[in-house]
C-alpha positions as a Python dict, from the first residue, in 0.01 Angstrom:
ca = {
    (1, 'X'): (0, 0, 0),
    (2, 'X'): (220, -64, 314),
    (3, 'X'): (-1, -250, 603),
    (4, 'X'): (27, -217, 983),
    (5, 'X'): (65, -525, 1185),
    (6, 'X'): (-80, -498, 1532),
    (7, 'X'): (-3, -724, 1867),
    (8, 'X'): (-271, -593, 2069),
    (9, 'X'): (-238, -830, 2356),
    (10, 'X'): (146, -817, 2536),
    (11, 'X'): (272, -848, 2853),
    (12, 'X'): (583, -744, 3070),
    (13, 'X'): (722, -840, 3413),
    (14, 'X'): (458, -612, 3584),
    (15, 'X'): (218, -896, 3478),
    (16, 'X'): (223, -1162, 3792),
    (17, 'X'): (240, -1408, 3530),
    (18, 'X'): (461, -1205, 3304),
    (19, 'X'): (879, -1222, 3268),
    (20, 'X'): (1037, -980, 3090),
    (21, 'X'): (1071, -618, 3135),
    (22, 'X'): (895, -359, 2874),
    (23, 'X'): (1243, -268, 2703),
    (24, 'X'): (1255, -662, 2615),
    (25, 'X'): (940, -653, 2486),
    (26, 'X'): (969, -346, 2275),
    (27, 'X'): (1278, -505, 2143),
    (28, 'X'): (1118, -832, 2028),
    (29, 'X'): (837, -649, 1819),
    (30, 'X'): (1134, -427, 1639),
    (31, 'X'): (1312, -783, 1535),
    (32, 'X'): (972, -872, 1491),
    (33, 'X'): (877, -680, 1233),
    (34, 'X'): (578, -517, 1393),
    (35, 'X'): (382, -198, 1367),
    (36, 'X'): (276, -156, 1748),
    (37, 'X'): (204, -296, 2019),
    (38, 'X'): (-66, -310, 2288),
    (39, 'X'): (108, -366, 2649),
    (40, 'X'): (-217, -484, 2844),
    (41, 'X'): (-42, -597, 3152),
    (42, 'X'): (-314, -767, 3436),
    (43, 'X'): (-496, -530, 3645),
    (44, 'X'): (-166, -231, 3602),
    (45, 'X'): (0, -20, 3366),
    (46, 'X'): (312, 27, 3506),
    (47, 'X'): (476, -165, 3227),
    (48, 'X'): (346, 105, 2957),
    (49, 'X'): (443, 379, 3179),
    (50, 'X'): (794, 217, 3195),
    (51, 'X'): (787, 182, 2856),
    (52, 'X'): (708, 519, 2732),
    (53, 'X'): (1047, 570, 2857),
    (54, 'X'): (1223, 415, 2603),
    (55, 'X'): (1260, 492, 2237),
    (56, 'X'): (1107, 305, 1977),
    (57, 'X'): (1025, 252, 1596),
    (58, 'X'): (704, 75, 1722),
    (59, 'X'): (427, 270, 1800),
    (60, 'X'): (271, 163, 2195),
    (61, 'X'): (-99, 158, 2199),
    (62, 'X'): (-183, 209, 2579),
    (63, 'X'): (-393, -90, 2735),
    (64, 'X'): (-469, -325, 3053),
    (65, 'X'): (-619, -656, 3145),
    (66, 'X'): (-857, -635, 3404),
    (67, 'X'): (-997, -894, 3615),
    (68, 'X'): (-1366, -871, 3639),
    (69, 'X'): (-1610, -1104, 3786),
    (70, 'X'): (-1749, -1254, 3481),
    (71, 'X'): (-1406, -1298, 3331),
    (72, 'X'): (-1128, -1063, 3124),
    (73, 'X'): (-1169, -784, 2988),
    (74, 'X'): (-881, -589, 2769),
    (75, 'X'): (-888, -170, 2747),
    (76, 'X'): (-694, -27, 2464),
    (77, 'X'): (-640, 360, 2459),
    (78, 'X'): (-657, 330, 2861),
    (79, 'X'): (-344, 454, 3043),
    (80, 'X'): (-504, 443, 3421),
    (81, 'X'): (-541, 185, 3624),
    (82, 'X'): (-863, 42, 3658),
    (83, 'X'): (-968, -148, 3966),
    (84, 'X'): (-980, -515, 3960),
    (85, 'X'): (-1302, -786, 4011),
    (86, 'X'): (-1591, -539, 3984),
    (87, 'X'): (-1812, -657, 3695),
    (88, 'X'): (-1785, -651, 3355),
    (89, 'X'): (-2048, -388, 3304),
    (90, 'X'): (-1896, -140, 3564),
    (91, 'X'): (-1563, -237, 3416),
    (92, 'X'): (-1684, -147, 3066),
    (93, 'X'): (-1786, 157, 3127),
    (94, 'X'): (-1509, 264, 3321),
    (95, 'X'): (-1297, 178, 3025),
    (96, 'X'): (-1541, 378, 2802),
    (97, 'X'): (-1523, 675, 3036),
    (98, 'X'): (-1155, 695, 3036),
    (99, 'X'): (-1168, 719, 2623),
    (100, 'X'): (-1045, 325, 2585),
    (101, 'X'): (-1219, 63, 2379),
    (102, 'X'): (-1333, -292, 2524),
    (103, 'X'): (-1185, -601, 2397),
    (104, 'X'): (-1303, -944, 2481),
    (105, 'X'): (-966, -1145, 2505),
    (106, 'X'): (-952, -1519, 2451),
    (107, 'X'): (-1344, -1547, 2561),
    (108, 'X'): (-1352, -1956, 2507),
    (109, 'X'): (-1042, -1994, 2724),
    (110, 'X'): (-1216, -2065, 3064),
    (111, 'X'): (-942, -2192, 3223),
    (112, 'X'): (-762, -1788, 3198),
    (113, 'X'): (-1139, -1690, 3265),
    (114, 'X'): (-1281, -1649, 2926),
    (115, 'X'): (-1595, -1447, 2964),
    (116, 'X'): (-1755, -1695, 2703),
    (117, 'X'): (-2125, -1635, 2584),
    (118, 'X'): (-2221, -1374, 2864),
    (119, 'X'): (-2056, -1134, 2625),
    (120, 'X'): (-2394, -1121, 2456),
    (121, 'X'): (-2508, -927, 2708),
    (122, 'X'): (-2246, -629, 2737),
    (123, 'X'): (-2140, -362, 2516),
    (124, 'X'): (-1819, -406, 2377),
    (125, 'X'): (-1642, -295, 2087),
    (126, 'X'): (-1450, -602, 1990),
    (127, 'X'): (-1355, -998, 1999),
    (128, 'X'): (-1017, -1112, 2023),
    (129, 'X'): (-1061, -1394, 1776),
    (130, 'X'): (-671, -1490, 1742),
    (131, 'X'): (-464, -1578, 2087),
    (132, 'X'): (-172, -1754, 2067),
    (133, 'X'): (-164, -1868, 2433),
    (134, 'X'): (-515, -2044, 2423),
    (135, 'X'): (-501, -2396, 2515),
    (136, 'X'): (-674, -2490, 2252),
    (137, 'X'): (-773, -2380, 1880),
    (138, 'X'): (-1093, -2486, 1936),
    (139, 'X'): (-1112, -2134, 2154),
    (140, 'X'): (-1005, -1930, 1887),
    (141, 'X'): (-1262, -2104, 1614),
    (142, 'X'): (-1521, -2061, 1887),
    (143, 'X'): (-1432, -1656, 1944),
    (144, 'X'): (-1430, -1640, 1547),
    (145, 'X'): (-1765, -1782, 1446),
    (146, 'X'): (-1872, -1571, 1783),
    (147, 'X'): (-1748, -1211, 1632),
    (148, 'X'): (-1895, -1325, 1265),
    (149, 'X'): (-2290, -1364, 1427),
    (150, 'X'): (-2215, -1014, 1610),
    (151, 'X'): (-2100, -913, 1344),
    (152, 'X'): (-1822, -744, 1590),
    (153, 'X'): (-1495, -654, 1486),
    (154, 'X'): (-1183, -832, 1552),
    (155, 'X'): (-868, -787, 1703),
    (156, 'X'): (-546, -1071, 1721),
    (157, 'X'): (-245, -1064, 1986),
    (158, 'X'): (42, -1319, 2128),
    (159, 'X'): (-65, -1291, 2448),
    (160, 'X'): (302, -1302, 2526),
    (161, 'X'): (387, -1377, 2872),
    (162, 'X'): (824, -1356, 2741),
    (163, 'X'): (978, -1164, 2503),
    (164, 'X'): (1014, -1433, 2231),
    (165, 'X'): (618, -1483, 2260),
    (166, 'X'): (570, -1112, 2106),
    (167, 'X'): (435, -1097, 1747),
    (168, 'X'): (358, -1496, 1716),
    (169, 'X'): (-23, -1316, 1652),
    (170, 'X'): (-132, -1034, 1495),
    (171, 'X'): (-403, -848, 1302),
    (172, 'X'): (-287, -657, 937),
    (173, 'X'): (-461, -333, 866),
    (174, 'X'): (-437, -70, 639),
    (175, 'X'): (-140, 178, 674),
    (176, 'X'): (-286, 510, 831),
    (177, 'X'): (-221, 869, 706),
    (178, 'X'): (-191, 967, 1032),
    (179, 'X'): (-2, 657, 1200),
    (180, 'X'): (-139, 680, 1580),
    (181, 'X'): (-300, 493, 1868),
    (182, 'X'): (-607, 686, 1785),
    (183, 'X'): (-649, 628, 1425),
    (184, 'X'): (-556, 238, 1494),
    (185, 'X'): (-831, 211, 1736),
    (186, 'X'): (-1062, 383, 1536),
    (187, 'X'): (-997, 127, 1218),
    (188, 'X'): (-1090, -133, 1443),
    (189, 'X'): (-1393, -73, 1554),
    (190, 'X'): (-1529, 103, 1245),
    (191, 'X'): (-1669, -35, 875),
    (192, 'X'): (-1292, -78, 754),
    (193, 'X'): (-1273, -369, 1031),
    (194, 'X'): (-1412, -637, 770),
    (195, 'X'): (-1094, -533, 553),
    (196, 'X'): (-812, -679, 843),
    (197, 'X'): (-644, -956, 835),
    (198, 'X'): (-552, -1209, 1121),
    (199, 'X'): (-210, -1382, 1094),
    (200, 'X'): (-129, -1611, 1410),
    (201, 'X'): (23, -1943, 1525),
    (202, 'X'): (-75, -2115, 1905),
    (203, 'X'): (218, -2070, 2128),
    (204, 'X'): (468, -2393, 2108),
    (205, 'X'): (503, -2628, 2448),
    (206, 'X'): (865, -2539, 2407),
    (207, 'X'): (758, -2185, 2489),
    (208, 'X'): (514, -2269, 2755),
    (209, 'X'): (751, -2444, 2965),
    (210, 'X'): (1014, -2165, 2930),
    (211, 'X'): (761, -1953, 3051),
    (212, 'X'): (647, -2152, 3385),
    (213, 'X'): (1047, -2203, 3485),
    (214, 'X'): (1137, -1830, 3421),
    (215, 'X'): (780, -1765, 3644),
    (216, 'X'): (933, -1996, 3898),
    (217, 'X'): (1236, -1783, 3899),
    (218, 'X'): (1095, -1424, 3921),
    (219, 'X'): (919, -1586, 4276),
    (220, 'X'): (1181, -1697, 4401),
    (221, 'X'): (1437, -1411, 4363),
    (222, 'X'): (1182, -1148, 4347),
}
């Protein structure tokens, strides 16, 4: 049976910290092989409204990253904006209101405000246990032995910040009758979560660096 593999964390140039525009971005998951994509820029969506624009083989699965006061929080099936540093209850609930599902992204990474532990407390619907732009693999062990005594499901993503970043993680699931953003993010947070698969590598320093002189350069020009 053919299998769906899923970046559920990207970024474009709407992203402060991101470089590339959403056509880029597309184009890098085609060459990369993958299913769909999640474009979660930080606290917009301007980048998946640019890139509903464009034509695609992938499928887009709307999202954002929001800045809450406790840490980040990711909203898949959200195509809204959703306002910035309120906290992560409000923030979840806004998500849920607006039909999107709450993702705990990179939650042992405190230096890109992991929410860490505190996610005890709050109801989400899944842990981002593979992110290829932690700074450490201890973070992604930690949000992986985290999800298994939830017993929450799991989600994967590159985290890309450039184009070449896209698809370097990503969760394998079941091909879907009905091939949708729906139907994905109902797989992940139902029974048929325990039957994905997380492929992913950490992001190389070669990468990295690209990334903070290309940042450098969208500042200063733009």
């Amino acid at each position: 049976m053919k299998q769906l593999k899923l970046d559920l964390h990207t970024h474009t140039w709407y992203s402060q910290d991101g470089i590339h525009p959403p056509t880029l971005v597309l184009q890098a998951a085609a060459i990369k092989g993958l299913s769909a994509i999640a474009i979660t820029d930080h606290n917009t969506v301007k980048g998946l409204e640019q890139a509903k624009k464009f034509r695609s083989k992938v499928l887009m699965i709307p999202g954002i990253e929001v800045d809450t006061k406790e840490g980040h929080l990711v909203g898949l099936g959200v195509d809204n904006e959703i306002k910035p540093w309120r906290t992560a209850t409000e923030t979840i609930e806004t998500i849920k209101d607006a039909g999107g599902i709450v993702v705990v992204p990179h939650p042992f990474d405190f230096l890109r405000r992991g929410i860490g532990l505190r996610v005890k407390g709050l109801k989400i619907d899944a842990i981002e246990v593979m992110n290829s732009r932690t700074n450490t693999p201890l973070s992604n062990a930690l949000a992986e032995r985290l999800a298994k005594n939830m017993n929450s499901p799991v989600t994967a993503g590159s985290d890309a910040h450039i184009a070449e970043e896209v698809g370097s993680s990503y969760i394998v699931i079941k091909d879907k009758e009905n091939f949708s953003a729906d139907t994905i993010l109902k797989t992940l947070t139902s029974t048929e979560h325990n039957q994905s698969r997380i492929v992913g590598k950490i992001t190389p320093l070669r990468s990295r660096v690209k990334k903070i002189a290309l940042q450098r350069l969208k500042k200063k020009y733009y």
